[in-house]
VEXKEMAR-866444 format. One record per residue (C-alpha): residue number from 1; x, y, z. Coordinates in steps of 0.25 Angstrom, whole numbers. Each point is the difference from the previous one (the first is absolute). Layout:
N
  nr    c1    c2    c3
 NUM     X     Y     Z
...
//
This chain:
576
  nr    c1    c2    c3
   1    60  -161   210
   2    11    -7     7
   3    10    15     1
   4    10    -7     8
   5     6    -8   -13
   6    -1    14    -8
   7    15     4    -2
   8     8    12    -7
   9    13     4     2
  10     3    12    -8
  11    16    -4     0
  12    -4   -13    -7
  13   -13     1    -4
  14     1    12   -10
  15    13     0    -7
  16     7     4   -14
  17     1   -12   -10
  18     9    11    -9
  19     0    13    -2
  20   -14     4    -4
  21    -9   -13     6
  22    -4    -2    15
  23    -3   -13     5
  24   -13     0    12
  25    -2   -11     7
  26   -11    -2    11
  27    -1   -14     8
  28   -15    -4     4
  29    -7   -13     6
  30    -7    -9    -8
  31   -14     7     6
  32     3    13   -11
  33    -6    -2   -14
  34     7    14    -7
  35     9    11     3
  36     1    14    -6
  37    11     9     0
  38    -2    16     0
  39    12     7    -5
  40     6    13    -4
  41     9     9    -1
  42     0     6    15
  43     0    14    -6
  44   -14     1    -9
  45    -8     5    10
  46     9    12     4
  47    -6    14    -2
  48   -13    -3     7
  49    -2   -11    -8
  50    -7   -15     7
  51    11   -11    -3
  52    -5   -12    -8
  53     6   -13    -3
  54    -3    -6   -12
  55    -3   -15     1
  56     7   -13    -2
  57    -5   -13    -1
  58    10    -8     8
  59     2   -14    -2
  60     2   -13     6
  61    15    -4    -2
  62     0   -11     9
  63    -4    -9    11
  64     6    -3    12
  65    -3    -9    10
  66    -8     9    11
  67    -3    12   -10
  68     1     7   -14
  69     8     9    -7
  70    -5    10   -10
  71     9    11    -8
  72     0     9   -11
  73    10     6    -8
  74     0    16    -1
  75     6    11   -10
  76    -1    11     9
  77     0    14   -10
  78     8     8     8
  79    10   -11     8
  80    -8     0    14
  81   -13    -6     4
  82   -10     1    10
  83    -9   -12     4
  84    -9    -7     8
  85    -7   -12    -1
  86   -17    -5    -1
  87    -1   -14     6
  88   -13    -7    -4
  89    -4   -12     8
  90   -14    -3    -8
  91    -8    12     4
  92     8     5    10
  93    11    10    -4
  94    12     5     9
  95    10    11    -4
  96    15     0     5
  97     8    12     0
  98    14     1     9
  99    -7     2    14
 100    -8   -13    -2
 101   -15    -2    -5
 102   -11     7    -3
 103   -16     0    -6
 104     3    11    -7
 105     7     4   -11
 106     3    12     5
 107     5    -5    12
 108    -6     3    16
 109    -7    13     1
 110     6    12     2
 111    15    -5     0
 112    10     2    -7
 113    -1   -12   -12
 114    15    -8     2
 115     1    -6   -16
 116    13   -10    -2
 117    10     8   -11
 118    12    -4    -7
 119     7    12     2
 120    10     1   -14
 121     4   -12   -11
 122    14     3     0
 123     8    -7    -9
 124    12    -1    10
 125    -9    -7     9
 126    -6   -10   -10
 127     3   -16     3
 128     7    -4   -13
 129     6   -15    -2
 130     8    -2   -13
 131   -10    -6   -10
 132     8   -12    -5
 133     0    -7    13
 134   -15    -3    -1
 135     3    -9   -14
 136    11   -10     5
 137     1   -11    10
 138    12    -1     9
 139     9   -11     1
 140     7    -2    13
 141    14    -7     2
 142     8    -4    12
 143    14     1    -8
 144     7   -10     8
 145   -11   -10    -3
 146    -4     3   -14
 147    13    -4   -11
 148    13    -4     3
 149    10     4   -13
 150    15    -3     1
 151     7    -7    12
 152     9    13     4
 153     9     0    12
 154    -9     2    12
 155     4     5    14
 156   -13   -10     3
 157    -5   -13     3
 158    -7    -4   -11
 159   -10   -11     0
 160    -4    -8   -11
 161   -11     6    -9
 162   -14    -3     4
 163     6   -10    14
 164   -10     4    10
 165     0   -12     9
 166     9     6    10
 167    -1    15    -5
 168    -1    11    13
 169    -4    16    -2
 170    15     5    -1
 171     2   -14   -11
 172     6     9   -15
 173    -3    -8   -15
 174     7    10    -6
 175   -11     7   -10
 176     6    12    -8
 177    -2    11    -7
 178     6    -8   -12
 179   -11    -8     2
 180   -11     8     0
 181     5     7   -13
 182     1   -15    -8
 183   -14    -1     5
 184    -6    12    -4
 185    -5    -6   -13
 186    -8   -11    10
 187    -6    10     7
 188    -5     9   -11
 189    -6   -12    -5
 190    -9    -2    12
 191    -7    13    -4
 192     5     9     9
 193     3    15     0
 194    10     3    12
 195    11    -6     7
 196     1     3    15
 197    13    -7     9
 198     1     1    13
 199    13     4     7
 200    12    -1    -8
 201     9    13     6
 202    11    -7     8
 203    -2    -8    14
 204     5   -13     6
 205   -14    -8     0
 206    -8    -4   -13
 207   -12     6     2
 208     8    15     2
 209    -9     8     7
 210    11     2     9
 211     8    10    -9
 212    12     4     1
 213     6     8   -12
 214   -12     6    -6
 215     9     4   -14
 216     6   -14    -3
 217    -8   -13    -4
 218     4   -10     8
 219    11    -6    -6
 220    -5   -15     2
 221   -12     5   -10
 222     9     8    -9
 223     4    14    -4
 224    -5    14    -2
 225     2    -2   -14
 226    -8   -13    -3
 227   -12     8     9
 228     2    10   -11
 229    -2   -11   -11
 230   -10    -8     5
 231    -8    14     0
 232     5     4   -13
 233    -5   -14    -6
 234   -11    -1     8
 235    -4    13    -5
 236     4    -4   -15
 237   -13   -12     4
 238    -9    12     6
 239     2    -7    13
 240     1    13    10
 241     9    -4    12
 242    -4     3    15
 243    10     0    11
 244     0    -4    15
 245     3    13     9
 246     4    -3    16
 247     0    13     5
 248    -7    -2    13
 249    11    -8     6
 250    15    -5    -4
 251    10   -10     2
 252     9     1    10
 253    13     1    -8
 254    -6    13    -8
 255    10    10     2
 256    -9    10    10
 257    -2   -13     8
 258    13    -4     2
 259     4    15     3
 260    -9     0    12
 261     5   -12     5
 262    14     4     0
 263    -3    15     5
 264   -13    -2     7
 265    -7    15     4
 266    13     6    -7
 267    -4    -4   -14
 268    -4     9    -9
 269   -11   -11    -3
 270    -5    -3    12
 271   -14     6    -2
 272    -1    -7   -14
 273    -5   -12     9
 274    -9     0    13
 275    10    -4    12
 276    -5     1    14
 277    12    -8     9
 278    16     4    -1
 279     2   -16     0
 280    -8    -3   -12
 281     7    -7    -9
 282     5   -13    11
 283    -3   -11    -9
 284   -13    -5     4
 285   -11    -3   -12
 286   -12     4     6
 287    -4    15     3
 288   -13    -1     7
 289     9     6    13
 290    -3    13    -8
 291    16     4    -1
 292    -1     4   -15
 293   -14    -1   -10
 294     1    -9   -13
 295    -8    -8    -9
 296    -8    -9    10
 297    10    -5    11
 298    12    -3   -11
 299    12     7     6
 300     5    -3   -13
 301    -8    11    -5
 302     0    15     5
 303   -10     8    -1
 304     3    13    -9
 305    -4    11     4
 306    -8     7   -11
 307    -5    14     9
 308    14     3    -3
 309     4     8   -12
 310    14    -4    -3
 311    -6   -14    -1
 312   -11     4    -9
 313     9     6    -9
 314     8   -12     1
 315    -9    -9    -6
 316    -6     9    -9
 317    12     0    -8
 318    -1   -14     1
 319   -11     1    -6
 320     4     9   -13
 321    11    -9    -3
 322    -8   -11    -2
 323   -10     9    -8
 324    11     5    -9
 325     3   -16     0
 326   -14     1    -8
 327    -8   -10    11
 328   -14     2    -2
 329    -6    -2    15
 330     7     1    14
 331    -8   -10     9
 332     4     6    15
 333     0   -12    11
 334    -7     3    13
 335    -5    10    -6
 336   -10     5    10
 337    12     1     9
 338     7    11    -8
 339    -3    15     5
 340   -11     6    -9
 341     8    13     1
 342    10    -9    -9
 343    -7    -6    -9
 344    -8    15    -5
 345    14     5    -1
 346     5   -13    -9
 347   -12     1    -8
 348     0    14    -5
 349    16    -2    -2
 350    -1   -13    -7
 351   -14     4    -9
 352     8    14    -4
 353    10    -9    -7
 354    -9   -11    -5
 355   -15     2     2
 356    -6   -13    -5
 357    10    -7    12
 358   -10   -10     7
 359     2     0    16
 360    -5   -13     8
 361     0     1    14
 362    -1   -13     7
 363   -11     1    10
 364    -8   -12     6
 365   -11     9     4
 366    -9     9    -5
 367     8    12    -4
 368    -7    12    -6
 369     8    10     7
 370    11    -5    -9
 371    -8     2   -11
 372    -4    15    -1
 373     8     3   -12
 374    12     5     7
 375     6   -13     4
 376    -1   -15    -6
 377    -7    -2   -13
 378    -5   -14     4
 379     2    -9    12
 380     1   -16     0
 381   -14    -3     1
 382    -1   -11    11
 383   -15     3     1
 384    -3    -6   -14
 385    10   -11     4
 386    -8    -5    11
 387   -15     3    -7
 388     4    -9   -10
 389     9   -11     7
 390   -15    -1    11
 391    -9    -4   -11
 392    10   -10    -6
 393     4    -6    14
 394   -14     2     7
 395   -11    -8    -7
 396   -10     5    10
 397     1    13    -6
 398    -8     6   -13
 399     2     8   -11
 400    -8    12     6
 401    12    -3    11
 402    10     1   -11
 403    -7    13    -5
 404    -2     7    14
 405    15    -2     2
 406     6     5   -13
 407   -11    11     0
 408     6     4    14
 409    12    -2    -5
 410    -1    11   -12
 411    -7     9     8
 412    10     4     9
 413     9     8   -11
 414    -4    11   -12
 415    -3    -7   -13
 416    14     4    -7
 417     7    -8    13
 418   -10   -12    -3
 419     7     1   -14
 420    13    -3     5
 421    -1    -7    12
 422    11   -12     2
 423    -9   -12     2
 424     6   -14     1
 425    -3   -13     5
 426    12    -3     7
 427    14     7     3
 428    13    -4     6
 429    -6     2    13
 430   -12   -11     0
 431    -3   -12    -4
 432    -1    -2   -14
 433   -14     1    -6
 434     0   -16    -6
 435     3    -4    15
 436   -12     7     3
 437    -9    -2    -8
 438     4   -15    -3
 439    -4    -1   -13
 440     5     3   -14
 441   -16     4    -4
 442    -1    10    13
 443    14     4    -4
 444    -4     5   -15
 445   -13     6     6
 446     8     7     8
 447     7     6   -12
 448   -10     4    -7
 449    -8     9    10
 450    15     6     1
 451     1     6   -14
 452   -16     2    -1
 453     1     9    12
 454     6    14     0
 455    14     3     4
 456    14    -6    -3
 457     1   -12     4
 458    12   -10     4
 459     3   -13    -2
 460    11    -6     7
 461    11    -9    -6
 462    -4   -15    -4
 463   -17     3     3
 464     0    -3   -15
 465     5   -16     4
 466    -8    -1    12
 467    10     3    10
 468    -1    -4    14
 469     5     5    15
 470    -2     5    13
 471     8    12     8
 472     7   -10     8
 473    15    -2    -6
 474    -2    10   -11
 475    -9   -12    -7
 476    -7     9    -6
 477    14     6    -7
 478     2   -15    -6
 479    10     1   -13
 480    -7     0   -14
 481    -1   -13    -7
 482     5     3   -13
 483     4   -15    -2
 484   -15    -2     2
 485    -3    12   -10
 486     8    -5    -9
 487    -5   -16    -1
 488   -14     7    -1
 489    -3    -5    13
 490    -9    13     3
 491    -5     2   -15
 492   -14    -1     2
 493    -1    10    11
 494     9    10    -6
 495    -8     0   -13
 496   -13     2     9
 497     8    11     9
 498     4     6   -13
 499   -14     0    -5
 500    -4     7    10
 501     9    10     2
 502    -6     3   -15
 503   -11     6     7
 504     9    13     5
 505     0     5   -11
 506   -15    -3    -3
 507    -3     7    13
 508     5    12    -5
 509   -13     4    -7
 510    -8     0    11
 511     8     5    10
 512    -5    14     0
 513   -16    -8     2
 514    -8    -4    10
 515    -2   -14     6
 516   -13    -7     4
 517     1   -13     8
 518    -9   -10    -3
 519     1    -8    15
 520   -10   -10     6
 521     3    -9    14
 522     7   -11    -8
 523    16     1    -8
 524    -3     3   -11
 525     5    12    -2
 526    -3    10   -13
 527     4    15    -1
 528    -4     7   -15
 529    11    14    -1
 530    -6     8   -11
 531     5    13    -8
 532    -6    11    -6
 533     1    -7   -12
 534   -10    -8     3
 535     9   -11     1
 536     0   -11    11
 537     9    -9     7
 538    -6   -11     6
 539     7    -9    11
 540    -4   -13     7
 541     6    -8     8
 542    -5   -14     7
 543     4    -1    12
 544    -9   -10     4
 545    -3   -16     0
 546   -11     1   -10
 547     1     4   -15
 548    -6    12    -3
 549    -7     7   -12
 550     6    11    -5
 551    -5    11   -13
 552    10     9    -8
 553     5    -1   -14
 554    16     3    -5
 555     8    -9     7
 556    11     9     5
 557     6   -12    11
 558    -8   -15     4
 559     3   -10     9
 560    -7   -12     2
 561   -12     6    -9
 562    -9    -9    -7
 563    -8     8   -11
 564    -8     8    13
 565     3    -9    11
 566    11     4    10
 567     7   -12     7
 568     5     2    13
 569    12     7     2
 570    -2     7   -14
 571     1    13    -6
 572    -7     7   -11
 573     3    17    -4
 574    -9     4   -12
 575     5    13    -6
 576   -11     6   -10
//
């Protein structure tokens, strides 16, 4: 038995699902053929009595590329347990308890027998997301990019909707707040559940991740008060809203900033930021010569301190107000930046006021630590971004590739984190999917393992058309071509899009489920998700040059299917 790939972390590995049911997870090599788990309460064999675990058969939730991962769910009577593991390798059996391995049940003879416990399934310490979130799909805008309504006074150059042949990153069109409201119709078409904006608190730049007056929309987008109606109508349309928090650095004309410039050590805000020269602020763009920390080496950034309490508070009430604004989500920039200190201390004061509130860190990596139940709800899921965008992009890869990574990809977090996971397929900050993937087939694909997946996925603006654009010169923030829209350039993709976004709410019914991938050495990629109803949701997707055959009944969504026979590029998703 190979007991190097044998793994349980008793943080990870055994954790509350809700307030009565224990998860238990156990990672093995490919080598092992069953796993058992002995549990009990810790207490039974007081009074003289020998402790005894009941058994469970374990079983095998999925597989990774180098191992496998089993787990069982747990009622425990009395809210603790008591466990250790039987890990059987053909005819060889191996038991694991906290101080390693052992042939015995009973442990080494004569020593003191060191079982794994959960200690107390307190409610307080339960991980709990709000529910809702697992049953949308996100829509994400870049607002000076997405609808221009009106041709108010502007302090600004404007540039011509949609001119792009001389565009530069700091280039304004103009998109509005008004805008976005007269499209709200459009988007709730498309299928959606949520709308999430990036920055629209006042700045000097269009993409506004260099705030400066964190109580005021900047007046180029609009008011307070139309933020107020586009929630209110939004909400009216069971959109729920979802705001842009820049909390781990400012602008440099935010009032604390500017007070530290002019009074330097003197400020009552100097420790707001991290300052670590007396000539700091001396005009150069760059802070690589370590003077002051900000976001990367952007000097038209500081960096906030968030240790400090003053600025915790601070943006907290930030924070409250735009709950009593009635958003629905607070996506937090940098997000892995922020001092974890704030961020239990925003979360307990913001769920106390509204306990469904959904809190997305943005985080590039893997991020568990943010995800414990005392900080972020869900992070922007960049592993799922780059599983999926691989096997589009890479032909060589299979779809036991795809299944590894996605596998790996759901294994990281507990199962109600899966649920609301932010998957997308592209963002603000990388190139677009469609430029990716180079294909309006790969692109739908795409699509669809992103609402037959758990979570709460994203799609950003203009996917539904096909847009493309690289990070270079923002030309993955292009303006929205609503003339396009509106001649029925984009019609046949945005039924499709539409169609698949259909599958949402399909989903839904076999969220709660299990998966079981059906994934040869070739791209054709089939994964069946069933319920307790006995139901199934069967997916395929051909990825590959060939047509492929294909078995289901109850069309729920096809593409390029001929009776049985799945053209390249196709889709077929049986629901029965």
């Amino acid at each position: 038995m190979n007991i190097h790939a044998i793994r349980h972390d008793a943080l990870t590995g055994c954790y509350a699902l809700d307030n009565n049911t224990l998860i238990v997870k156990l990672e093995t090599g490919k080598d092992v053929t069953a796993v058992n788990l002995y549990a009990n309460d810790p207490y039974v064999g007081e009074f003289g009595d020998v402790w005894r675990g009941e058994q469970y058969k374990m079983r095998r939730k999925a597989e990774l590329r180098h191992s496998l991962v089993w787990e069982i769910s747990v009622v425990p009577k009395y809210k603790r347990l008591q466990y250790y593991f039987e890990i059987i390798c053909g005819d060889e059996k191996l038991y694991l308890f906290e101080d390693g391995f052992h042939d015995s049940a009973r442990g080494k003879l004569g020593t003191i027998v060191q079982y794994f416990k959960y200690a107390w399934l307190n409610p307080a310490d339960v991980c709990v997301v709000p529910k809702w979130a697992e049953d949308i799909v996100w829509y994400q805008i870049f607002p000076d990019r997405f609808c221009r309504s009106g041709e108010g006074k502007s302090a600004l150059k404007i540039l011509p909707w949609g001119e792009e042949k001389n565009a530069k990153f700091y280039d304004f069109y103009g998109g509005n707040l008004r805008g976005i409201i007269d499209k709200l119709e459009y988007i709730k078409d498309l299928g959606v559940g949520g709308l999430y904006m990036t920055p629209i608190m006042r700045s000097d730049t269009n993409h506004r991740y260099n705030t400066y007056d964190y109580t005021l929309v900047d007046p180029e987008l609009g008011t307070n008060a139309e933020l107020k109606e586009l929630i209110d109508k939004a909400h009216g349309m069971e959109l729920k809203v979802m705001l842009d928090a820049v909390f781990n650095h400012s602008g440099r004309d935010f009032f604390a900033w500017l007070d530290v410039v002019q009074n330097g050590r003197k400020s009552k805000y100097f420790d707001w930021f991290f300052i670590n020269a007396d000539n700091f602020d001396k005009g150069r763009e760059s802070t690589k010569d370590g003077r002051y920390y900000t976001f990367s080496f952007a000097a038209y950034m500081p960096k906030l301190n968030t240790n400090n309490v003053e600025v915790m508070d601070y943006f907290i009430g930030i924070c409250k107000g735009w709950v009593e604004l009635g958003v629905d989500g607070i996506r937090f920039d940098v997000g892995n930046e922020v001092s974890h200190a704030f961020l239990k201390k925003l979360r307990l004061e913001l769920k106390r006021i509204k306990p469904d509130l959904y809190l997305l860190g943005e985080i590039w990596t893997r991020s568990l630590p943010w995800l414990l139940g005392d900080e972020y709800d869900s992070v922007m899921n960049y592993q799922f971004l780059e599983s999926v965008n691989d096997f589009m992009v890479d032909k060589t890869e299979t779809a036991r590739d795809l299944m590894y990574a996605l596998n790996e990809a759901y294994n990281i977090y507990f199962k109600q984190i899966n649920g609301v996971l932010f998957n997308m397929l592209d963002n603000h900050d990388v190139d677009r999917a469609f430029t990716r993937c180079r294909s309006v087939d790969s692109l739908l694909q795409e699509l669809t393992i992103l609402v037959t997946m758990p979570g709460s996925p994203c799609v950003y603006y203009g996917t539904e058309t096909g847009m493309e654009g690289v990070v270079a010169e923002s030309g993955n923030r292009r303006c929205m071509d609503w003339s396009g829209i509106d001649s029925g350039k984009y019609s046949d993709i945005i039924s499709e899009f539409k169609k698949i976004m259909a599958l949402k709410k399909l989903f839904a019914r076999f969220k709660e489920g299990s998966v079981e991938w059906c994934a040869d050495n070739n791209r054709i990629v089939n994964y069946v998700w069933k319920n307790a109803q006995g139901e199934c949701l069967q997916v395929y997707l051909n990825a590959s040059e060939c047509s492929a055959t294909v078995q289901g009944k109850n069309i729920a969504y096809s593409r390029l299917l001929d009776g049985n026979t799945l053209r390249p590029g196709g889709i077929a998703v049986f629901c029965g």
